[in-house]
VEXDREN-2710 file (C-alpha; in Angstrom, 1 decimal):
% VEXDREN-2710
k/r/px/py/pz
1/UNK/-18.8/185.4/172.4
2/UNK/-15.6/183.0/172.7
3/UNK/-15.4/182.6/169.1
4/UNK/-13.0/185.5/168.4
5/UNK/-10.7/184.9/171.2
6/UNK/-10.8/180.9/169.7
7/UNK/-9.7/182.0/166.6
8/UNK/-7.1/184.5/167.5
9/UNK/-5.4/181.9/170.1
10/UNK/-5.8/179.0/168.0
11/UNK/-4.0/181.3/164.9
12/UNK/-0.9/182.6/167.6
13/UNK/-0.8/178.5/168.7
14/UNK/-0.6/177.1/165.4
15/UNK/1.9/180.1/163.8
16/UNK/3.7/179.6/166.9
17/UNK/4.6/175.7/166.4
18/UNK/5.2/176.8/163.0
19/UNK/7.8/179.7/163.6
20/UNK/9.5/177.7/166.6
21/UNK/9.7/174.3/164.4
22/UNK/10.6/175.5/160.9
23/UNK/11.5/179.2/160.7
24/UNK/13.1/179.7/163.8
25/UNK/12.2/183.5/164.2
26/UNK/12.0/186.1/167.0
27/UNK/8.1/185.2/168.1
28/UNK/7.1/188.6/167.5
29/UNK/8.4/189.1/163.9
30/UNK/7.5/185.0/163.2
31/UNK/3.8/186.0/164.2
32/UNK/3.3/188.9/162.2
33/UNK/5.2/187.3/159.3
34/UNK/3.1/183.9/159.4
35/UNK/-0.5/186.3/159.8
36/UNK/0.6/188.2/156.7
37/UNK/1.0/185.6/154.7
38/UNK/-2.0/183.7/156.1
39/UNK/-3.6/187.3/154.8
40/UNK/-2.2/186.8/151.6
41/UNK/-3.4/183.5/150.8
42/UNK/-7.0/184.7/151.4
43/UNK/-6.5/188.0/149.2
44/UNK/-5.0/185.4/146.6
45/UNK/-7.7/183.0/147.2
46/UNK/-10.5/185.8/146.7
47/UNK/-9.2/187.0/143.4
48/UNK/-9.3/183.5/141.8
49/UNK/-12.4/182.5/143.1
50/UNK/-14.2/186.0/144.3
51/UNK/-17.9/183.8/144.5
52/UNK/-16.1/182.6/147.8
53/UNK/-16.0/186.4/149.7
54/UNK/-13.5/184.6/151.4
55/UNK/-11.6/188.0/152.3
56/UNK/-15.1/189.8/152.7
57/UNK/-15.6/187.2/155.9
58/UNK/-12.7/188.2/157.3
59/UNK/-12.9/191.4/156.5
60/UNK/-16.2/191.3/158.9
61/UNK/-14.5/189.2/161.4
62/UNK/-11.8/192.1/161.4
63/UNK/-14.6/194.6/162.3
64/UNK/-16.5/192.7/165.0
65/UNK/-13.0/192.9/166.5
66/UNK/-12.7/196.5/166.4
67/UNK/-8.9/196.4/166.8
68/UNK/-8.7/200.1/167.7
69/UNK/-11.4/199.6/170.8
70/UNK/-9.7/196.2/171.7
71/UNK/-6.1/198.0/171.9
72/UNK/-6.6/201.1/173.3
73/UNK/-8.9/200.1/175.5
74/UNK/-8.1/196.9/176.7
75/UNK/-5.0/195.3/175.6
76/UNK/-2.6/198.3/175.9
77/UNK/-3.4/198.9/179.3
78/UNK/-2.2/195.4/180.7
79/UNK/0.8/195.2/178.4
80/UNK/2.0/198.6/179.3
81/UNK/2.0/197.8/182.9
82/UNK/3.5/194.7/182.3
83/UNK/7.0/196.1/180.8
84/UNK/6.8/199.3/183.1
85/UNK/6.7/196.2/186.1
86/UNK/10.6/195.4/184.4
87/UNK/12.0/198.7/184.3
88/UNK/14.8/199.6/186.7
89/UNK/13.8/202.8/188.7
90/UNK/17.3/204.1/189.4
91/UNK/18.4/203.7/186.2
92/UNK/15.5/205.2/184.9
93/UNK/15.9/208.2/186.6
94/UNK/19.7/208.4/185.9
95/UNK/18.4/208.5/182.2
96/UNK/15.3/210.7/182.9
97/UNK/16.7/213.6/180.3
98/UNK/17.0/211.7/177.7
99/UNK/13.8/209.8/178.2
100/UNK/12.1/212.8/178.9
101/UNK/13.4/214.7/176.1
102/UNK/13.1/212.2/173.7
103/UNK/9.5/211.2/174.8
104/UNK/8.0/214.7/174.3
105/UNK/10.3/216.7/172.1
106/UNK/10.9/213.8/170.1
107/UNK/7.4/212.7/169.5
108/UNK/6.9/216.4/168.2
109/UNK/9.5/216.8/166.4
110/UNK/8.5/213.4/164.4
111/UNK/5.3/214.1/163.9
112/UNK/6.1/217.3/161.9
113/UNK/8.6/215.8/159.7
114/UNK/6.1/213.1/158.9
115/UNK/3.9/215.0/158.7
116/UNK/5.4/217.5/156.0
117/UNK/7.1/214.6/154.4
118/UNK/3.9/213.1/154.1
119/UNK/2.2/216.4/152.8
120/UNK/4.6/216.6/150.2
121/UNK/4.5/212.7/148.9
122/UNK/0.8/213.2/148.4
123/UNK/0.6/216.5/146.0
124/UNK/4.0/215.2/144.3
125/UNK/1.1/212.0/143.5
126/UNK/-1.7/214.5/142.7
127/UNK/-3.6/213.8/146.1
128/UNK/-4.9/217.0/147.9
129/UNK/-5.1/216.3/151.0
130/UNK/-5.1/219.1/154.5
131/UNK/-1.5/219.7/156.1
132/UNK/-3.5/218.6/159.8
133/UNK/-4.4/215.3/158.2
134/UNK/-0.5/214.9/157.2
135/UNK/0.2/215.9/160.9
136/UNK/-2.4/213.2/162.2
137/UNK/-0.3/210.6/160.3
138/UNK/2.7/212.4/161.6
139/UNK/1.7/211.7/165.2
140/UNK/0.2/208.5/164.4
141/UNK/4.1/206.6/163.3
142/UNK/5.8/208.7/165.3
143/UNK/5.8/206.5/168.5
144/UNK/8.1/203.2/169.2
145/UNK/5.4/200.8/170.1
146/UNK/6.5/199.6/173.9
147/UNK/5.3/196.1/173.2
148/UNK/7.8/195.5/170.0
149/UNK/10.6/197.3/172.1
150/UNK/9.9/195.5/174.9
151/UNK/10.2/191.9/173.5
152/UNK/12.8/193.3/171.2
153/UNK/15.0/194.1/174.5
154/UNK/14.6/190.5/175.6
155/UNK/16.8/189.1/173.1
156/UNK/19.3/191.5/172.3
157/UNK/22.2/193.0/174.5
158/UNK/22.9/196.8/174.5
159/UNK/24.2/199.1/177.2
160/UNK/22.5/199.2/180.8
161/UNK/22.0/203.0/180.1
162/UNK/21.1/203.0/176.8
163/UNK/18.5/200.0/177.6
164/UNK/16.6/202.0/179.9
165/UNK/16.8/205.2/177.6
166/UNK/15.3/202.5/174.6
167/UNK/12.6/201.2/177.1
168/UNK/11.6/204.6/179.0
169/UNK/11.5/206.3/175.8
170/UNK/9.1/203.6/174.5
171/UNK/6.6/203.2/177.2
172/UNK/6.4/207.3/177.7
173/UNK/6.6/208.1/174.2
174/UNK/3.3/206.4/173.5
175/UNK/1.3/208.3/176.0
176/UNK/2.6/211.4/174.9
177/UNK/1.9/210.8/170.9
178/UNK/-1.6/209.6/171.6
179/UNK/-2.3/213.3/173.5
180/UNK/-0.4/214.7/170.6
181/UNK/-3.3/212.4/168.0
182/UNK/-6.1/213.5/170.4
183/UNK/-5.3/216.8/170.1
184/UNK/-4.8/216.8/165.9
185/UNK/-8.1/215.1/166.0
186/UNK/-9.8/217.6/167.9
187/UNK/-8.5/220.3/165.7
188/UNK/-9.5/218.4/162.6
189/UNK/-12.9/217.2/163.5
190/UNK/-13.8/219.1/166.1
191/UNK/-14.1/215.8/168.2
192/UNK/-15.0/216.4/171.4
193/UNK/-11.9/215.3/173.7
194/UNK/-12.0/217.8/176.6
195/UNK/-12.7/220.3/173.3
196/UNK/-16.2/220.7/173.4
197/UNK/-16.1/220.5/169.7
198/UNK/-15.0/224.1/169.2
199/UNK/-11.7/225.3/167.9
200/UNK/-8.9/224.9/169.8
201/UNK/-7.0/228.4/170.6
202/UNK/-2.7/227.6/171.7
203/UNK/-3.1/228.2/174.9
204/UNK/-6.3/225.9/174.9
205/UNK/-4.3/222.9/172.7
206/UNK/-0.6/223.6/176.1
207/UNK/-3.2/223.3/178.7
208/UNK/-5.1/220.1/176.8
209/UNK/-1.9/218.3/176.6
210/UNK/-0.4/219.0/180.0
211/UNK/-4.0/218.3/181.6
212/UNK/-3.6/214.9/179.9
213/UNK/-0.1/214.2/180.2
214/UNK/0.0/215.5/183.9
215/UNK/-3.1/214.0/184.7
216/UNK/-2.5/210.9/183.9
217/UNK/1.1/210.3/185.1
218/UNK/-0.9/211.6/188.8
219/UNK/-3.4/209.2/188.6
220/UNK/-1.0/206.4/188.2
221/UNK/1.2/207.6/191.0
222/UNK/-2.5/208.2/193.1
223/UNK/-3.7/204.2/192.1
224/UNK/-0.1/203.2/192.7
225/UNK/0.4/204.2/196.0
226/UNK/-3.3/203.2/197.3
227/UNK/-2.7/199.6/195.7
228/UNK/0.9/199.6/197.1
229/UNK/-1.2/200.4/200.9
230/UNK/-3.2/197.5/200.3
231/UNK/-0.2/195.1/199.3
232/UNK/1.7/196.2/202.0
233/UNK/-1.2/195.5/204.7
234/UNK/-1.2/191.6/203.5
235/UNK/0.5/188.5/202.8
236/UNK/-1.4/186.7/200.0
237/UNK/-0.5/186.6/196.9
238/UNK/-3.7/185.4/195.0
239/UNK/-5.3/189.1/196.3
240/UNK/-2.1/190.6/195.8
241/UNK/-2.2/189.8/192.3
242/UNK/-6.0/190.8/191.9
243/UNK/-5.0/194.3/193.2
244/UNK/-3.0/194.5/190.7
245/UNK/-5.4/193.5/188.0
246/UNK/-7.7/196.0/190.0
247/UNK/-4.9/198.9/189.3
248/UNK/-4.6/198.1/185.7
249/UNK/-8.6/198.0/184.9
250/UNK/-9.6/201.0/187.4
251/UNK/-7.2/203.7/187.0
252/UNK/-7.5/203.1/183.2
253/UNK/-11.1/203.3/183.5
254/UNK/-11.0/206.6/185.6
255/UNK/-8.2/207.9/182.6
256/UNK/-10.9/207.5/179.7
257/UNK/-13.7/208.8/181.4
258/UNK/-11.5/211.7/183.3
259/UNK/-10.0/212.4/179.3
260/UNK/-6.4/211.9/180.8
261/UNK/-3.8/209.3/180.0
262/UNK/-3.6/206.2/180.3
263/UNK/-0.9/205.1/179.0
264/UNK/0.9/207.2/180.8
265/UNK/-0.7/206.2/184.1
266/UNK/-0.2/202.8/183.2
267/UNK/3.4/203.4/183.0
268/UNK/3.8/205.1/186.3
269/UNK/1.7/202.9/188.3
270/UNK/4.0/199.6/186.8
271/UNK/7.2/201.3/187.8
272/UNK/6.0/202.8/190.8
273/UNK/4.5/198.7/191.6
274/UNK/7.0/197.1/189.7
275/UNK/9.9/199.1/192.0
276/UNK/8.6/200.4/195.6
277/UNK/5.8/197.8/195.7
278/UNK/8.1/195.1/194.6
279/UNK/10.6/195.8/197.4
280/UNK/8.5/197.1/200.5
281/UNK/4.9/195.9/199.8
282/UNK/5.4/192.0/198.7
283/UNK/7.2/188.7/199.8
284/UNK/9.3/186.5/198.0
285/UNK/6.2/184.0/197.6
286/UNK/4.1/187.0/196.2
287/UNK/6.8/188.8/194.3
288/UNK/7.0/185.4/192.1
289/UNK/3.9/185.0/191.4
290/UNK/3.1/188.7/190.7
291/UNK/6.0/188.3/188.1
292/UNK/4.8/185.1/186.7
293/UNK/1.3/186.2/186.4
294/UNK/2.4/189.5/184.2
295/UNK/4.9/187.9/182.4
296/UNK/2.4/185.1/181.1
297/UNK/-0.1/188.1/180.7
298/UNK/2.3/189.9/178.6
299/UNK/3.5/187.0/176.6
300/UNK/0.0/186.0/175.4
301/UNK/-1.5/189.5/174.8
302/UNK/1.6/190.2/172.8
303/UNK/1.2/187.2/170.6
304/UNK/-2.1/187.9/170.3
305/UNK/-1.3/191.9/169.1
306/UNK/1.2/190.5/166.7
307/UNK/-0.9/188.0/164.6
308/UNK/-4.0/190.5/164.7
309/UNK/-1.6/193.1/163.1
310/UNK/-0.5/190.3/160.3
311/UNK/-4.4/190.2/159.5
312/UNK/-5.1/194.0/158.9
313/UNK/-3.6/194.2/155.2
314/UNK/-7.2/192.9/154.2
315/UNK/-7.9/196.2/155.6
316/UNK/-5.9/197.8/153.2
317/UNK/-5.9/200.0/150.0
318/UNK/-4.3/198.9/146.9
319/UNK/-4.6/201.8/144.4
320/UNK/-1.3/202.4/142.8
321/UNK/-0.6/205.9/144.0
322/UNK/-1.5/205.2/148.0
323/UNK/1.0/201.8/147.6
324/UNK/3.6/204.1/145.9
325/UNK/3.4/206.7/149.1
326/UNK/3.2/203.8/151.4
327/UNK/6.3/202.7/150.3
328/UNK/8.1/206.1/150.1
329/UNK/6.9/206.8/153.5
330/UNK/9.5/204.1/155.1
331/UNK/12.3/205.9/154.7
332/UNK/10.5/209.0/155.9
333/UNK/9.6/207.4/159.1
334/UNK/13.3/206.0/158.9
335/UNK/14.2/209.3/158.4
336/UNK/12.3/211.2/160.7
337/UNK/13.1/208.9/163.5
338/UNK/16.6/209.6/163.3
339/UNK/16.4/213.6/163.1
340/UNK/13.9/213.3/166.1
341/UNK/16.9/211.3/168.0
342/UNK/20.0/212.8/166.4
343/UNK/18.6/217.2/167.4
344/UNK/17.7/216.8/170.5
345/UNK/20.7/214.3/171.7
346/UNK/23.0/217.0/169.8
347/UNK/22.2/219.7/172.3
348/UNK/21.9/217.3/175.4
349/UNK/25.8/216.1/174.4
350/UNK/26.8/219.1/175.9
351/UNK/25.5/217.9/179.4
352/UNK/24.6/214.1/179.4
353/UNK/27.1/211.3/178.8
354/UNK/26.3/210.4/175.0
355/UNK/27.3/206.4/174.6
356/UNK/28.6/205.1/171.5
357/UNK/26.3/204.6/169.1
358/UNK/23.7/205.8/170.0
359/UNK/21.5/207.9/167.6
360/UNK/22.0/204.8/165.2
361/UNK/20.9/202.3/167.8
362/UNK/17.7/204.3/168.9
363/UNK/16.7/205.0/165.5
364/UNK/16.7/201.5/164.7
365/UNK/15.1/200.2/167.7
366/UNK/12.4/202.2/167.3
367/UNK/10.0/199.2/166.5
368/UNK/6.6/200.6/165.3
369/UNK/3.7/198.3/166.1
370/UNK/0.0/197.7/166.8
371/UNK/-0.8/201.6/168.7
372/UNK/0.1/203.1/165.2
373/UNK/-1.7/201.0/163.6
374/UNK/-5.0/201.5/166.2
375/UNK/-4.8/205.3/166.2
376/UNK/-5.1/205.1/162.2
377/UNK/-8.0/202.5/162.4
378/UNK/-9.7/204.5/164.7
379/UNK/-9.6/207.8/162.0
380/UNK/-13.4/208.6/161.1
381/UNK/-14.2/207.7/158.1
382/UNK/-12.9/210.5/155.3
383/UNK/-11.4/210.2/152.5
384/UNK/-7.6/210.3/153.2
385/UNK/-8.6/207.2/155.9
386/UNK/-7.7/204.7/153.3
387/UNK/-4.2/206.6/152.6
388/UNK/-3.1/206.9/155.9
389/UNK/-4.1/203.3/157.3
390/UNK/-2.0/201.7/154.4
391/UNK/0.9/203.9/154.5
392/UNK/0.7/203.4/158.6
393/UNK/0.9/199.8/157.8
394/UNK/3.8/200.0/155.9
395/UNK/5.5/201.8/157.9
396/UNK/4.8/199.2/160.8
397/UNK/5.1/196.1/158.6
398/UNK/8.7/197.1/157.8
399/UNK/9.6/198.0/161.1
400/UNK/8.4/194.8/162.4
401/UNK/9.9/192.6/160.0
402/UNK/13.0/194.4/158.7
403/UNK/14.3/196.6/161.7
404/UNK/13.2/193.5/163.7
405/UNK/15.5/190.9/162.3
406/UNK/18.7/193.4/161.5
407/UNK/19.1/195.1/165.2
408/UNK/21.2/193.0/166.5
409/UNK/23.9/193.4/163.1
410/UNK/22.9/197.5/163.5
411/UNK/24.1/197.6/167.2
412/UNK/26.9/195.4/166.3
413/UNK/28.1/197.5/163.8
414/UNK/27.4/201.3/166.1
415/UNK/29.0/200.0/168.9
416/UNK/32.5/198.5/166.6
417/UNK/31.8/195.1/168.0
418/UNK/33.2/192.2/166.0
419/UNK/31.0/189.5/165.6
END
């Protein structure tokens, strides 16, 4: 049962003595870089010398992991938490608008130009393929992942404002796009999420996602306040930090079997902890540990997304055509991104302070990461599954590795500042 986790750590231990020796990196674009080419070697390996099944093995390995199960229902809910713990409340809500706006109307608007950009690539290549499948993949790289984001934040200065507009839009905009999946899904597949496996009318598909939406960003504020009661009814930190633990495991618990949220509860219940519990429920003595604990939490989790990521291109399809519209699909999602900033910004210019910059800085930021790349792994198993986990994975690759190591010239550059 440890072998798995033994193999993962001991892969993030040795790329990270690698990346912090030789290649000097960011850790989360050093990890993903060292894993791909770790990944490559074996597909190399495999060709030359196929009698090995060296790629088959890991191939299995991959599958016993079930990436989509171990993310989305496990991983994600502890490192969304963790970065909600960080973010500033009052200058959250000074940039709810934006956040808000950008987190729903954004993710929408991204998923249909994906999506029809997507629809288009494919029957320009001779692939027929259903306009709701292009949508799923729409919806799929349409959000930042919080994670990249979050550690991206970490090392790179921007404005106060627009750092809590770049990490509110990331940890929302996740929860919102995985309703927005579940939702496609249920209209493709009749899958039964809250659908009962019947069509979905529009009135059916607004009350779907505000039940979800809504529903979770209540139970985190519910879980929140009742672990906040307990914290504040104590003074010791190793329970204080279980109850925390206890928040993160239950209330997403409750979320998947309730068919709400959780990411979104997560979210809610770390700011709602990470703010009000900080200051009114915890002493100094708890409030470090707390943070130590999740920050530690964070930090390993997050190595460990990173290099798992790095493995999945033996996953991958490598038929000419599906490459060609992988690769054509990055400067969609580039693309896309930066309508879904630059409209709805537009019309809140007329009432929100707009800083310099940034529609450029927000579309670059917008680190895709390992939820994209979950949401496409867990597709059933149809024909355009192949497609639309390799162009994903382009998509994410890219935004790792490239928009990774260039934000800090990008922001530079909007903002007029010499180097």
């Amino acid at each position: 049962m440890l072998e798995l986790p033994a193999i993962i750590l001991t892969c993030v231990s040795i790329f990270g003595f690698i990346n912090h020796r030789y290649l000097k990196l960011p850790i989360t674009v050093g990890l993903v870089l060292m894993a791909l080419i770790s990944a490559l070697i074996v597909l190399g390996i495999d060709s030359i010398a196929p009698v090995l099944g060296v790629s088959e093995t890991v191939q299995i390995w991959l599958d016993e992991i079930d990436f989509n199960r171990t993310l989305m229902h496990g991983m994600l809910s502890f490192l969304l938490f963790a970065g909600a713990l960080h973010v500033d409340l009052e200058t959250l809500i000074e940039s709810k608008i934006r956040v808000g706006t950008l987190a729903t109307i954004g993710v929408i608007l991204s998923t249909i130009i994906n999506g029809s950009g997507f629809y288009f690539l494919c029957h320009l290549f001779g692939i027929q393929i259903d306009y709701l499948l292009c949508l799923i993949f729409g919806a799929v790289v349409s959000p930042t992942d919080p994670v990249a984001v979050l550690a991206l934040l970490k090392r790179v200065k921007i404005p106060k404002k627009l750092e809590a507009t770049v990490a509110g839009e990331s940890l929302f905009n996740d929860g919102v796009a995985v309703v927005v999946y579940s939702i496609l899904v249920t209209l493709a597949f009749g899958a039964s999420i809250g659908g009962g496996g019947h069509a979905l009318g529009a009135s059916a598909v607004v009350g779907l996602f505000i039940r979800e939406a809504f529903g979770g960003a209540l139970l985190g504020i519910v879980c929140g306040y009742f672990a906040f009661l307990l914290m504040r009814r104590m003074d010791d930190y190793v329970i204080e930090v279980i109850t925390t633990i206890a928040l993160v495991t239950g209330a997403y618990t409750i979320a998947l079997h309730l068919h709400i949220s959780g990411p979104i509860a997560m979210v809610v219940a770390g700011v709602f902890i990470g703010n009000t519990g900080r200051r009114l429920a915890m002493s100094e003595e708890t409030k470090s540990h707390v943070t130590q604990f999740w920050h530690l939490v964070d930090e390993i989790l997050n190595a460990a997304l990173f290099v798992l990521i790095g493995f999945q291109i033996i996953m991958l399809s490598y038929q000419a055509s599906i490459l060609v519209i992988s690769v054509l699909c990055v400067p969609l999602a580039v693309g896309a991104r930066w309508l879904a900033v630059f409209a709805p910004l537009q019309v809140l210019s007329r009432f929100v302070e707009k800083p310099r910059g940034d529609v450029v800085i927000l579309t670059w930021a917008g680190l895709r990461g390992g939820i994209s790349v979950a949401l496409a792994l867990s597709l059933p198993d149809i024909s355009a599954k192949p497609l639309i986990l390799t162009a994903t994975y382009t998509v994410v690759v890219f935004s790792i590795l490239i928009q990774g190591l260039t934000i800090e010239k990008v922001i530079r550059w909007a903002q007029g500042i010499e180097r």
